[in-house]
N, C-alpha and C positions, 0 to 999 in steps of 0.2 A: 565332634564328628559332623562333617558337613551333612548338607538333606542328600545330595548325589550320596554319597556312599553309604547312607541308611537307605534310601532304596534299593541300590544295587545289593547291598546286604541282605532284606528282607527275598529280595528277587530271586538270590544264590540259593535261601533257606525253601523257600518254595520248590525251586528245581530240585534240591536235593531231597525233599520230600516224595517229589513222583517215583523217587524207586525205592521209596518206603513204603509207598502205597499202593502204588500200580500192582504188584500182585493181589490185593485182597478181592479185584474186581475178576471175578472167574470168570464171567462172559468171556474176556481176550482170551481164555485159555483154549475156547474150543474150537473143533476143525467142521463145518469152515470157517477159518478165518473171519474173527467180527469186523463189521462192515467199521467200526470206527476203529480200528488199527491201521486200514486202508486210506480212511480220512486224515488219519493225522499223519500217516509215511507220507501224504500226496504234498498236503499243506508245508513239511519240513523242506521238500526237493522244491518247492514253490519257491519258497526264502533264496534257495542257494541262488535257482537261475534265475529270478526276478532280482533280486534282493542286492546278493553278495555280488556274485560275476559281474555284476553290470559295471559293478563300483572300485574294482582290485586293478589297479595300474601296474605296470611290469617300470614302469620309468622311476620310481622312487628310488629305489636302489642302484640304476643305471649314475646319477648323480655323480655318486660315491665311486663308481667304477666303469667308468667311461670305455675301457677298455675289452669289457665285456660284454658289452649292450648287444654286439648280434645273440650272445647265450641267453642272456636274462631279457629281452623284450619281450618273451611273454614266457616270464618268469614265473608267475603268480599258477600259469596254468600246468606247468610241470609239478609244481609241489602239489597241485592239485591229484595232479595224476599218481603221483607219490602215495597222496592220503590214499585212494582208491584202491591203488596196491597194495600199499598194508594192510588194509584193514580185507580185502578179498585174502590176503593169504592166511590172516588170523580166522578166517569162517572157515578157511579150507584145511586149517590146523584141528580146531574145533569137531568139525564136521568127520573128517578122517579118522579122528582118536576117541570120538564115540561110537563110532559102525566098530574096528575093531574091537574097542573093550567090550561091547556088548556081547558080542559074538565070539569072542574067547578068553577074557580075561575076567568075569564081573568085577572081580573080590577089588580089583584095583581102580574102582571108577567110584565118580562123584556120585552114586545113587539113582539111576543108572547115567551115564554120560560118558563124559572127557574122564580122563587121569587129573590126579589134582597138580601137578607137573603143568598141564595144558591149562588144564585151569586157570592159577596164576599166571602163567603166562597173558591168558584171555584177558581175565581182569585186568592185569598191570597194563597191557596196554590199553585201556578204556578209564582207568584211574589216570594215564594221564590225558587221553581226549576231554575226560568230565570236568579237567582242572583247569583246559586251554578253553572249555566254554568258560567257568567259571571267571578267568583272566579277562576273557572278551567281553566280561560284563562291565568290565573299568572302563578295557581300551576297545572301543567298537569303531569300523568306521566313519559312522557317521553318529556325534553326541545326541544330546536329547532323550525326552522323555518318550516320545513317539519309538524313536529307534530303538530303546530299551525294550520296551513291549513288543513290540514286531518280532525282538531275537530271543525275548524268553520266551513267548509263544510259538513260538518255531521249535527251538529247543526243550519245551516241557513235550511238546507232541513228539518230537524224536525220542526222547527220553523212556516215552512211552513203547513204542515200537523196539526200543533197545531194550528193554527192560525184560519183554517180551521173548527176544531171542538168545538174552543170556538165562531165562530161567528155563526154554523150551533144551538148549545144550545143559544145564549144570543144575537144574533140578532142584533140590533139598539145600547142595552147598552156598549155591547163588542165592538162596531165602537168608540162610542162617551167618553168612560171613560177606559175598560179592555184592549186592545190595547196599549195604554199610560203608563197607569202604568206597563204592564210586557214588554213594552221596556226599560224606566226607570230601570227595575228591575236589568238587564242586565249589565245596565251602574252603575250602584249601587255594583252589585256585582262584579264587574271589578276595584271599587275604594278597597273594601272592600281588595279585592286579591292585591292590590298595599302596601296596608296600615299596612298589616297584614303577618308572614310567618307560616306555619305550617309543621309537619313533615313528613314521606312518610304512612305512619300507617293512619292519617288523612285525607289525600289525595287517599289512594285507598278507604280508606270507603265512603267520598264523589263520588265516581266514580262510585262506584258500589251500591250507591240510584242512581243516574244518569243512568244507564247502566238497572234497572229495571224498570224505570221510561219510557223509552226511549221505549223501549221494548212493555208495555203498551200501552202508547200513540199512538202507532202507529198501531199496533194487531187491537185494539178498532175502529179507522177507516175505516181497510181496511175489516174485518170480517160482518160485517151486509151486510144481504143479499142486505137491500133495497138502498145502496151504488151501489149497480153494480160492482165494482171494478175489476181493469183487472191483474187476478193472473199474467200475461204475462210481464205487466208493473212492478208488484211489485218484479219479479224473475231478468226482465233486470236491474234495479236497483241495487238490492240486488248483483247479480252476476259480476255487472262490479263495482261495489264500492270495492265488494272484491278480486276481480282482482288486482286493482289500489294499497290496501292496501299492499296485498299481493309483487307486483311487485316490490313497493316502501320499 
C-alpha cells in the first residue's frame, strides 16, 4: 500500500467518523442555531466558489466530442445546477412527508418525521453523495497533500451540517441505522476511488454534482427563518475559509 493511499484511507475513516460522532455534541442540536454550524456551512460554500469552480473546465470533454462543444462549454455548470436540483427536491420530499405524517399519520413515521419509504429514499441518495466525496479523495482535481486537506476539511464541516439535517428530518432512525450507512458510504467510495482510474473530463463532472450539491445542502440549513441562524457566523466562515484557500 503506497503512503498516497494510506492517507487518503485514514482521511476516508475520519470523515466517516464525523457522522458517528457529530450527534453526541448536543449544542448543534439547539434553536438558535449554534453559531459553529454557520461556521462550518460558510467554510464548505468557501471550497466550492473559491476552491472547486474556479478549477472545473467545460473543454475536457469537448476533445472527445467536438460536435457538441456549443452544449457542453460550460458543461461543468449545468451538472452543477443538476446537483442543486436534486438535492432541493430530496429537502422538498423530506420536508413534505414530515408536515403530513405528523399531522395525520404518526404510526407510520420515523419517530416523529418522514415515512421510512422517504427516508431511504433520503438516505440512498446521500449514500451515494458520501461515496462520490469518498471517490474524490483518490481522484481530486488538483494532487497533493495541501489539496487533500483543504477538501477533507471542507467536507468533514459539511458533513457536519448534513448530519445535522438528516437527524433534525429522521430523528431516532438516522441515529440508529442512516448515520451507518452514509459513513460506510464514504469508506466505500474511497475503496471504489483505489480500485478504479478515471479521466480529468470525469472528474471535473463529478466535482461539479459535488460543488451543487454542496451548495444546496448547506443554503437549506442556514435559510429558514425558524433556524435563527447567525448570518455573522456563516460570513466568518465563509470569509476565513477563503482567506486560507486563497493564501495557500
Amino acid at each position: 500500500m503506497t503512503t498516497s493511499t494510506l492517507l487518503t484511507g485514514l482521511v476516508a475513516i475520519t470523515l466517516a467518523s464525523v457522522h458517528l460522532g457529530a450527534g453526541q455534541v448536543r449544542a448543534f442540536r439547539g434553536i438558535p442555531r449554534n453559531y459553529w454550524l454557520s461556521i462550518a456551512g460558510g467554510a464548505s460554500v468557501a471550497y466550492v466558489f473559491v476552491h472547486v469552480l474556479p478549477e472545473l473546465k467545460g473543454g475536457t470533454i469537448l476533445e472527445s466530442v467536438p460536435l457538441l462543444a456549443g452544449f457542453f462549454e460550460r458543461h461543468v455548470f449545468l451538472v452543477a445546477l443538476g446537483g442543486f436540483a436534486l438535492f432541493y427536491g430530496l429537502e422538498r420530499l423530506a420536508e413534505e412527508s414530515g408536515y403530513e405524517n405528523r399531522s395525520t399519520d404518526p404510526e407510520k413515521t420515523t419517530q416523529p418525521g418522514t415515512t421510512m419509504s422517504v427516508f431511504w429514499i433520503h438516505v440512498g441518495a446521500f449514500t451515494t453523495y458520501n461515496a462520490l466525496i469518498g471517490y474524490l479523495l483518490v481522484h481530486r482535481e488538483q494532487p497533493g497533500i495541501i489539496s487533500l486537506m483543504l477538501y477533507a476539511t471542507a467536507m468533514a464541516l459539511h458533513f457536519i451540517v448534513n448530519d445535522y439535517g438528516f437527524r433534525d428530518h429522521h430523528r431516532d432512525t438516522y441515529d440508529r441505522v442512516g448515520r451507518w450507512v452514509l459513513a460506510a458510504a464514504v469508506v466505500v467510495g474511497w475503496g471504489i476511488g483505489i480500485a478504479t482510474h478515471v479521466d480529468e473530463a470525469v472528474v471535473n463532472t463529478l466535482f461539479a454534482f459535488l460543488a451543487g450539491g454542496v451548495i444546496l445542502n448547506v443554503i437549506k440549513e442556514e435559510l429558514p427563518e425558524e433556524r435563527r441562524s447567525r448570518f455573522w457566523a456563516f460570513a466568518l466562515g465563509a470569509g476565513g475559509y477563503s482567506a486560507i484557500l486563497l493564501w495557500i
